[in-house]
C-alpha positions as CSV (number, residue, x, y, z in Angstrom):
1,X,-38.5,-36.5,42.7
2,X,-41.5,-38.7,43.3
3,X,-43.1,-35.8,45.3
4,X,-42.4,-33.4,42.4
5,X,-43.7,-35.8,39.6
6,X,-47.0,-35.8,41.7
7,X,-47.2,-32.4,42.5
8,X,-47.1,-31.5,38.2
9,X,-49.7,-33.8,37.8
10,X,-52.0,-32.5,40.3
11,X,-51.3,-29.3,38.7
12,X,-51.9,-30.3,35.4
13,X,-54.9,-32.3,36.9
14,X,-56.2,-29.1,37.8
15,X,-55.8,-27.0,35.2
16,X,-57.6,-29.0,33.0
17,X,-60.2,-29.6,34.7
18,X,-60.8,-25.8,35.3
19,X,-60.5,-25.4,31.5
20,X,-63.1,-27.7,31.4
21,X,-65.3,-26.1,34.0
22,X,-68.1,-23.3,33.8
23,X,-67.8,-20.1,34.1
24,X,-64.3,-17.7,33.1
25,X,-61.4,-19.9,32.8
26,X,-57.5,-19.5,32.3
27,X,-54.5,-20.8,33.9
28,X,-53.6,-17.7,35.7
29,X,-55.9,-14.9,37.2
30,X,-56.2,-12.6,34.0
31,X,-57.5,-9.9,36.3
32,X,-54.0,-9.4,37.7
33,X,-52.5,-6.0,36.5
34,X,-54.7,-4.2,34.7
35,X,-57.7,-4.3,36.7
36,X,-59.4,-2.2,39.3
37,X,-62.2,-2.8,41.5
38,X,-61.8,0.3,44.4
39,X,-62.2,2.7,41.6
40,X,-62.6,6.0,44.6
41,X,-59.4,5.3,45.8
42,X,-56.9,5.9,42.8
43,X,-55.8,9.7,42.2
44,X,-54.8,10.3,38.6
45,X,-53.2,13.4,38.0
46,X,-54.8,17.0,37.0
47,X,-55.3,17.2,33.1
48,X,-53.0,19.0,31.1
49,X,-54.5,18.6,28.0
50,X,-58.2,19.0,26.6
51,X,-59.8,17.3,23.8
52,X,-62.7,19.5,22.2
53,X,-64.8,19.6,19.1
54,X,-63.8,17.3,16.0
55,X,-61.0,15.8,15.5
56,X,-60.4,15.4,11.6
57,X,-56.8,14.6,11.2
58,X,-54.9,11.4,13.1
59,X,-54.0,12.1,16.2
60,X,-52.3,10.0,19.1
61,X,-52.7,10.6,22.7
62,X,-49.7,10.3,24.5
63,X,-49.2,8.4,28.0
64,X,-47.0,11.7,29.1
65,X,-50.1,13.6,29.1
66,X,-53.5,13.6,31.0
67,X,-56.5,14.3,28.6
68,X,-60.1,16.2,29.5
69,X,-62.7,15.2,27.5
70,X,-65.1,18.8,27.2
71,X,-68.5,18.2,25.4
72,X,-68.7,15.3,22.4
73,X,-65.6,15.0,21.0
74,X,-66.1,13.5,17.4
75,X,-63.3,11.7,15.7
76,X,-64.6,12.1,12.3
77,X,-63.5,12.4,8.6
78,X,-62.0,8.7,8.2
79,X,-59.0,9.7,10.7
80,X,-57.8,7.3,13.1
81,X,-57.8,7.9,17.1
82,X,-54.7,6.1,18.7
83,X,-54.3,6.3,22.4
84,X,-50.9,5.0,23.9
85,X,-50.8,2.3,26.7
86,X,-50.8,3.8,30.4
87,X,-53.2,7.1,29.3
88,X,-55.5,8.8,31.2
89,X,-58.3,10.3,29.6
90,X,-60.8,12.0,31.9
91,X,-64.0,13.2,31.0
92,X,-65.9,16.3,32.3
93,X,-68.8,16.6,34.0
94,X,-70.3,19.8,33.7
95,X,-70.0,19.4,30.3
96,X,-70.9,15.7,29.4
97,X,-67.7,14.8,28.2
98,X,-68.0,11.9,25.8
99,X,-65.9,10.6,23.5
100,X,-67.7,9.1,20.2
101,X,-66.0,7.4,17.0
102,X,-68.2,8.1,14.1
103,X,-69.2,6.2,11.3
104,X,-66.0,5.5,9.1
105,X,-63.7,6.4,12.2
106,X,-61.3,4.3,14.1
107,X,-60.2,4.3,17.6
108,X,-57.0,2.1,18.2
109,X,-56.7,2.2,22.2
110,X,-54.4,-0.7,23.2
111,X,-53.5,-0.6,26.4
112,X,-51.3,-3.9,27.9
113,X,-51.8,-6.0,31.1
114,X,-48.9,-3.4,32.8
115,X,-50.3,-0.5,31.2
116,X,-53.9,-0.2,30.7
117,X,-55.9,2.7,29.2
118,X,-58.1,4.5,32.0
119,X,-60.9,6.6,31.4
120,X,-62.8,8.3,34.2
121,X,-64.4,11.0,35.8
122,X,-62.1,14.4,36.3
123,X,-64.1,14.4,40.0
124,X,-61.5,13.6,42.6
125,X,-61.3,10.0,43.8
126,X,-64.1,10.8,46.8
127,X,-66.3,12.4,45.0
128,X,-66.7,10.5,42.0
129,X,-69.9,8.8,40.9
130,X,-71.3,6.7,38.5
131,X,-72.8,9.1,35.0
132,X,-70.0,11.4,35.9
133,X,-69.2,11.8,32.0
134,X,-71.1,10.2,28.9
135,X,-68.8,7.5,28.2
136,X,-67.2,5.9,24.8
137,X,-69.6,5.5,21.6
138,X,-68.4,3.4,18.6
139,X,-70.5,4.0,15.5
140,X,-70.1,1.8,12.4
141,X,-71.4,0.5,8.5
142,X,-72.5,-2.9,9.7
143,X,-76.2,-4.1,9.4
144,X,-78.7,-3.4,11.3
145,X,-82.5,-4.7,12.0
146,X,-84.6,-2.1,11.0
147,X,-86.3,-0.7,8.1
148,X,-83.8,0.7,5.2
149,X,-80.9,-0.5,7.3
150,X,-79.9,3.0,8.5
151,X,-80.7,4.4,11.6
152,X,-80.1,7.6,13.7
153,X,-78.5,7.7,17.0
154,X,-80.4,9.4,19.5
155,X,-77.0,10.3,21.4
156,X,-76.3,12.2,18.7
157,X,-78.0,15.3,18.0
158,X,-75.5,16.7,15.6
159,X,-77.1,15.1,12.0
160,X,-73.8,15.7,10.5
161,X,-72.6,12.5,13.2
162,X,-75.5,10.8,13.8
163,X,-76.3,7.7,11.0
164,X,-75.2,4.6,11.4
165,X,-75.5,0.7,10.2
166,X,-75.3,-0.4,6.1
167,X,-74.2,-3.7,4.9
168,X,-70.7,-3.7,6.1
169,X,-70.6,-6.8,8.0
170,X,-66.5,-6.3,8.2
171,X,-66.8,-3.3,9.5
172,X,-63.8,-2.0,11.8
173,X,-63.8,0.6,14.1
174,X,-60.6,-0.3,15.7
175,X,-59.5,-1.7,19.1
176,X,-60.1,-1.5,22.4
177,X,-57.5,-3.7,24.8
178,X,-56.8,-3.2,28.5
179,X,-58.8,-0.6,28.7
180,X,-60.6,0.6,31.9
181,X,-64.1,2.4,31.9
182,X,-65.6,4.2,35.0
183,X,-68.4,6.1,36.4
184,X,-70.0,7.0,33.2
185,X,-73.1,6.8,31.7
186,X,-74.5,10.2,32.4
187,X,-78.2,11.1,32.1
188,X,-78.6,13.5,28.4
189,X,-82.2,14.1,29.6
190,X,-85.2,12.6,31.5
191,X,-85.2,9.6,29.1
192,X,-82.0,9.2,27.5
193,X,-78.8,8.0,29.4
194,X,-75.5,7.3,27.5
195,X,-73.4,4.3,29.0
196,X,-70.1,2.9,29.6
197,X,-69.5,1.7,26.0
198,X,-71.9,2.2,23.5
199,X,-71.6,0.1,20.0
200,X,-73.8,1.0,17.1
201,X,-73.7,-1.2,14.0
202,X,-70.1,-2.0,14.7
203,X,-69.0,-4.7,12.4
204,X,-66.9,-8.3,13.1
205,X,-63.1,-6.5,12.7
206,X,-63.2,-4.5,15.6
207,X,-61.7,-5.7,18.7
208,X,-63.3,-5.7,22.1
209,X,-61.0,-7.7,24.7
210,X,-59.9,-7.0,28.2
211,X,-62.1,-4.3,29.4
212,X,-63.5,-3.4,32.5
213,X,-66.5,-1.1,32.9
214,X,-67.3,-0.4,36.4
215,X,-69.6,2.1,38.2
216,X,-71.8,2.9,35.0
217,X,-74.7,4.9,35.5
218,X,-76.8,3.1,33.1
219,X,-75.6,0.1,30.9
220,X,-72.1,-1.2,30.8
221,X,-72.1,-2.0,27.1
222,X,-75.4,-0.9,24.6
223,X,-75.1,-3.1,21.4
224,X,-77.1,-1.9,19.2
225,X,-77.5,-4.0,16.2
226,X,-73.8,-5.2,14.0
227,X,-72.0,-8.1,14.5
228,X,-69.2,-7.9,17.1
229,X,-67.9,-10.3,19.5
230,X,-65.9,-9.9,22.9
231,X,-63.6,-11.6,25.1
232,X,-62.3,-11.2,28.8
233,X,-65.4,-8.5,29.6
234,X,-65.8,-7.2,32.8
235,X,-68.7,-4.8,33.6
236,X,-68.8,-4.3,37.7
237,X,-71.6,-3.0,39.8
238,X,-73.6,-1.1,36.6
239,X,-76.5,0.5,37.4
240,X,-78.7,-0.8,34.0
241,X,-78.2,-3.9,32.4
242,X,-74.3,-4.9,32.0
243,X,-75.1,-6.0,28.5
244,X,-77.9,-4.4,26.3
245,X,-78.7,-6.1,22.5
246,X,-81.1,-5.1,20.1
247,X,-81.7,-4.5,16.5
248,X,-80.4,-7.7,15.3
249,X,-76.9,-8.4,16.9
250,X,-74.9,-11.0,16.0
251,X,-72.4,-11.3,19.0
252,X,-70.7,-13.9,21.2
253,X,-69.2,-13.4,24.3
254,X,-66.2,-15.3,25.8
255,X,-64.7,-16.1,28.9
256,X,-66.1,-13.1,30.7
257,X,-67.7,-11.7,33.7
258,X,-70.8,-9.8,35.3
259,X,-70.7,-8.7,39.6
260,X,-73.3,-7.1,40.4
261,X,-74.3,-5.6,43.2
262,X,-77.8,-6.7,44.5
263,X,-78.8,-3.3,45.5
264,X,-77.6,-1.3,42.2
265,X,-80.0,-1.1,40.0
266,X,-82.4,1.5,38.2
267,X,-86.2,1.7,37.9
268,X,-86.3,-0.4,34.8
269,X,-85.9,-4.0,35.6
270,X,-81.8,-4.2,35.9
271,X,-80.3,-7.5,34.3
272,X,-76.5,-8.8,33.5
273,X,-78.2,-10.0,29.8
274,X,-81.3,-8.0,28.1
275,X,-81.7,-9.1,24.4
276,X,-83.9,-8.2,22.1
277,X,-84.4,-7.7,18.6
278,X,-86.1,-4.0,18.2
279,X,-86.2,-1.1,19.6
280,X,-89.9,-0.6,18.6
281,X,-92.3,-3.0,16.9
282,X,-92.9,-0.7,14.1
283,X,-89.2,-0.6,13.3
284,X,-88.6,-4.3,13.2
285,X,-87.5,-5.7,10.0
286,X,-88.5,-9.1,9.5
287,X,-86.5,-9.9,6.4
288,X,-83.1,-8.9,8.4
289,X,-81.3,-10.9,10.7
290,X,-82.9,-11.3,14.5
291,X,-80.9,-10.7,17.7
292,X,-78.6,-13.8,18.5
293,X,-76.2,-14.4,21.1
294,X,-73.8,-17.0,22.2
295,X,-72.1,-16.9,25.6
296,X,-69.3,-19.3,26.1
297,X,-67.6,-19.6,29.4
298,X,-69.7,-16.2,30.9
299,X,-69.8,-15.8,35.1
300,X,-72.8,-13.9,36.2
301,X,-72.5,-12.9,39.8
302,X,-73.5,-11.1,42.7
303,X,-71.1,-10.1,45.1
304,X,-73.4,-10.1,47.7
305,X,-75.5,-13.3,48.8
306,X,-78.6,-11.9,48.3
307,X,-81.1,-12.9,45.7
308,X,-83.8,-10.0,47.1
309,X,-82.2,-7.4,46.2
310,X,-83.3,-5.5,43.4
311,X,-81.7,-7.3,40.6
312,X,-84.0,-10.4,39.8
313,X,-83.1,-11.9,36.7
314,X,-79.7,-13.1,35.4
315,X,-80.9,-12.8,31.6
316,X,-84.1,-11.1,30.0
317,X,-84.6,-12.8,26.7
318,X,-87.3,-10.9,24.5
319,X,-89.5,-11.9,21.3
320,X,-87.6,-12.5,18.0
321,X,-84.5,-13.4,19.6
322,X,-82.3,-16.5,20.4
323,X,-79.4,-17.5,22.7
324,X,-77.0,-20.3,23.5
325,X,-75.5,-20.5,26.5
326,X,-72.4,-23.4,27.0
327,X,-70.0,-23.6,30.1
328,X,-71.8,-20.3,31.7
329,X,-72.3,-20.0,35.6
330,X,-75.1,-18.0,36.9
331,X,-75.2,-17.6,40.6
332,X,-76.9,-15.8,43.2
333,X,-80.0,-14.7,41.4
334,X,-84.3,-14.8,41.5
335,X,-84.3,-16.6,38.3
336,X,-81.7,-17.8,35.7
337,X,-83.5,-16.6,32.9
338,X,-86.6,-14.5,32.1
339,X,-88.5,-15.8,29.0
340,X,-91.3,-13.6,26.9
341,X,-94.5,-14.9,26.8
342,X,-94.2,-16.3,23.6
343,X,-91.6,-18.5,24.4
344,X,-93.8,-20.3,27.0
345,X,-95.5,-21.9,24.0
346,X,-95.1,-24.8,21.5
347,X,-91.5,-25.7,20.7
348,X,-90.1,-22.2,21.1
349,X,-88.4,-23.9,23.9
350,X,-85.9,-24.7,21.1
351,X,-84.9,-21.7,20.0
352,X,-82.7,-21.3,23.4
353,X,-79.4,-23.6,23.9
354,X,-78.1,-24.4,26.8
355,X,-75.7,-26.9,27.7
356,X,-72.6,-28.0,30.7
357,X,-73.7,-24.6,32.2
358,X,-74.3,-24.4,36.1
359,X,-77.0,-22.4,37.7
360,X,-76.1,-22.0,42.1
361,X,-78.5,-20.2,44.6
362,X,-80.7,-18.8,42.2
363,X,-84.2,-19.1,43.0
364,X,-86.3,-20.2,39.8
365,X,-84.7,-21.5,36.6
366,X,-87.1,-20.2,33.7
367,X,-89.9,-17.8,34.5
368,X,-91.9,-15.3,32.9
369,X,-91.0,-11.1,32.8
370,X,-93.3,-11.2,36.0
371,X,-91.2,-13.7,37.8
372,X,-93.3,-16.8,37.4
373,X,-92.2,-20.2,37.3
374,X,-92.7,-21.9,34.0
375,X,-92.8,-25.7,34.6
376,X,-92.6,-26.7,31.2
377,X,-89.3,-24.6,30.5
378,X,-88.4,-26.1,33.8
379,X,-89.0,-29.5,32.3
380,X,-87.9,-29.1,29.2
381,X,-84.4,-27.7,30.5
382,X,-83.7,-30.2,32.3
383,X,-83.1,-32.7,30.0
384,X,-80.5,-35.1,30.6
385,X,-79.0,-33.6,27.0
386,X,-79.1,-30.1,27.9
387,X,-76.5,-30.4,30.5
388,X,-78.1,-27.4,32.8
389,X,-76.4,-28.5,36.8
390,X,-78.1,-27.0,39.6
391,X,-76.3,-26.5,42.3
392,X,-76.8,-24.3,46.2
393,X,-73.1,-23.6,46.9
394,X,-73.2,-20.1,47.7
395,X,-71.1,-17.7,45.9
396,X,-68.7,-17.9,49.0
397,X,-67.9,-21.3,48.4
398,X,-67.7,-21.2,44.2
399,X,-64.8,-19.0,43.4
400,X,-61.2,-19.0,44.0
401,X,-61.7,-15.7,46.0
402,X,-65.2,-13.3,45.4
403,X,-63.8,-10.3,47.5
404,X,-63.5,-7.8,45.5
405,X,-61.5,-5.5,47.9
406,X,-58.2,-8.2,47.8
407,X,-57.2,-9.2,44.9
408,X,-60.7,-11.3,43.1
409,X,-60.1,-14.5,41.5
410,X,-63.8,-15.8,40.3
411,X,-62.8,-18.6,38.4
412,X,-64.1,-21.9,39.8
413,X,-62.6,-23.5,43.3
C-alpha cells in the first residue's frame, strides 16, 4: 500500500510539474491517434468523387467516399462546408487543387482523435511532395490593417471571391479539428506560393485546434490580418515560415509545436515565427490595430542537432509589431529571436514580453535581421524578472522522445 501511495504521488509530482514547465504540455501524449509524421508511407485509397467549381448549396462530405479536389473549389453563397470525421480529401496536382472558403462561408471539418480529417496530395505515397496541391484558404469579415479595411487576395484571381476583411471581429468561418494537412503549398507563379492553411481576416469564432501541417511547400499557416487564436498546432518540416502574421493580427497560440528540419528551407530567410504588421509600407494603416502575438506554452524545434543549417532564427519580429512569449521552449537554433533595427533602440525593448521561457543550444539570444548580437537586448532580457533560462541540453536530452519515426513525445523529460 505504502509503495502504491508513493508511486501516485510521484505521479502526481510529475504531472504538475510538467504542467508547470515550458514548452507543450498535457498529461498524456496528445499526438497519439491522430497524427502522422511518415506522411510517404500511408496509401489512401483512389478518389471516387471530385469536387469542382462553386459549391453554393450545403453540402457534406462523407467518410464513405474519397474526394479530388480539381482547380479552386469555392464554397461560396453563405452555404456551409461539413466534412465527416475519417475523410479523405485529396487535391490534384495538375490542376492546383485548392480548396478556399470565401468570405461569408463556413467550413465545419471536425475530425476526432480516432478519426481525423486528411488532406493530401492524389500522388501515390512515393511520389508525393511538398506544393503537390494549393492547400486550404479561409477568407473572412474581420479587420484588417490596411487602408479602407478591405483588401484583395492575391490567391484569388476570380474578383467575384477575392475581398476580404471589414469590422467583423466575431467573425466565423467554422472549424477545423483533427485535421491533417500535407504536401501543399504549391507555387501559382514565380512570386506567389499558396500554403498549408491560409487565413485571411478570419475573425475570433472560428476554431483552429489539433492540426497538423507537414511537408508544406511554402508556409504552414499565412495569417493575414483578423483576430484568431489556435491551440494544439503542429506545422512539421515546412519549407517557409511555419507561422506567417501580418496586417494587424491579433492571435495567440497555445500549447503547440514547430520541428523543423535544419536543411528545409526556401531562399527567403525560413523562420518557425515571422510577424509583421504590413505587407507594404504604403498600405500600413496607422490608426488600425498593429500585429500582436502571444505564444503560451509554444515548442520550437529542430529535429536535427544542427544550428547551421539553413534555418537561423527561431522568430523574426518586424517594425510595428509586438509579442509575448510565456512558458515557450526554443531549441536548437542561431538565434532565439531576430529583432528590426528599430527595436535596438530606446525602450522598444519593452514592447516584447518574455517570461519562464527556456532558450537550449541556440547560439545568440537577440540579434539583428543580419544575425548580430545585440548586447543591450541581451542585457536587458536577462533580467532576473523576465524569467528567460538558458540552457545547452541538446534536443536529445529535452523531450520525452524527439524521434519522429517512433512514436514523438516532445513534451519536457
Amino acid at each position: 500500500m505504502k509503495i502504491k501511495i508513493l508511486l501516485f504521488l510521484l505521479s502526481s509530482f510529475y504531472v504538475a510539474n510538467a504542467q508547470s514547465g515550458q514548452g507543450i504540455v498535457g498529461e498524456s501524449n496528445w499526438f497519439n491517434g491522430w497524427t502522422n509524421f511518415k506522411a510517404k508511407t500511408v496509401e489512401y485509397a483512389q478518389a471516387n468523387q471530385i469536387l469542382t467549381g462553386d459549391i453554393k448549396e450545403n453540402m457534406t462530405l462523407t467518410k464513405g467516399n474519397v474526394y479530388l479536389i480539381m482547380g479552386t473549389v469555392h464554397v461560396a453563397n453563405n452555404v456551409v462546408l461539413t466534412i465527416e470525421p475519417g475523410t479523405v480529401i485529396r487535391g490534384d496536382y495538375n490542376s492546383n487543387g485548392t480548396l478556399t472558403i470565401v468570405k461569408g462561408a463556413k467550413i465545419i471539418a471536425e475530425g476526432t482523435e480516432t478519426n481525423p480529417i486528411v488532406f493530401t496530395s492524389n500522388k501515390p505515397a512515393s511520389e508525393r511532395k511538398p506544393g503537390d496541391w494549393g492547400g486550404v484558404i479561409l477568407m473572412g469579415d474581420a479587420p484588417i490593417n490596411r487602408f479602407g479595411g478591405v483588401s484583395a487576395s492575391f490567391y484569388e484571381p476570380n474578383p467575384l471571391y477575392s475581398s476580404f476583411g471589414g469590422t467583423n471581429e466575431s467573425s466565423d468561418s467554422g472549424i477545423l479539428k483533427y485535421v491533417r494537412i500535407e504536401f501543399a503549398g504549391k507555387k501559382i507563379d514565380a512570386k506567389i506560393a499558396l500554403n498549408g492553411l491560409t487565413l485571411v481576416a478570419v475573425g475570433n469564432k472560428t476554431k483552429i485546434e489539433y492540426v497538423q501541417i507537414s511537408f508544406s511547400s511554402d508556409d504552414s499557416i499565412e495569417i493575414v490580418g483578423g483576430n484568431v487564436d489556435f491551440s494544439n498546432i503542429i506545422s512539421y518540416r515546412c519549407n517557409d515560415d511555419d507561422f506567417d502574421y501580418s496586417m494587424g493580427i491579433q492571435s495567440t497560440v497555445n500549447n503547440s509545436i514547430v520541428i523543423r528540419n535544419p536543411y528545409a528551407s526556401d531562399n527567403t530567410r525560413s523562420r518557425c515565427f515571422e510577424i509583421d504588421s504590413y505587407d507594404k509600407i504604403e498600405n500600413y494603416d496607422p490608426t488600425k490595430k498593429k500585429t500582436y502575438i502571444k505564444l503560451n506554452n509554444v515548442t520550437m524545434t529542430n529535429d536535427e542537432e544542427n544550428t547551421m543549417g539553413l534555418v537561423k532564427e527561431a522568430i523574426s519580429l518586424k517594425t510595428d509589431s509586438f509579442i509575448e512569449v510565456n512558458k515557450c521552449l526554443v531549441a536548437g537554433f542561431s538565434s532565439f529571436m531576430a529583432l528590426d533595427d528599430k527595436y535596438l533602440s530606446g525602450d522598444n525593448f519593452k514592447k516584447i514580453k518574455v517570461s519562464n521561457s527556456r532558450v537550449d543550444s541556440c547560439t545568440e539570444l537577440f540579434t539583428n535581421e543580419a544575425l548580430v548580437k545585440d548586447q543591450n537586448a541581451n542585457n536587458w532580457f536577462m533580467q532576473s524578472d523576465k524569467l528567460l533560462y538558458i540552457t545547452n541540453n541538446g534536443i536529445n536530452n529535452l523531450f520525452m522522445n524527439n524521434n519522429v519515426k517512433k512514436k514523438p513525445d516532445f513534451r519536457l523529460k
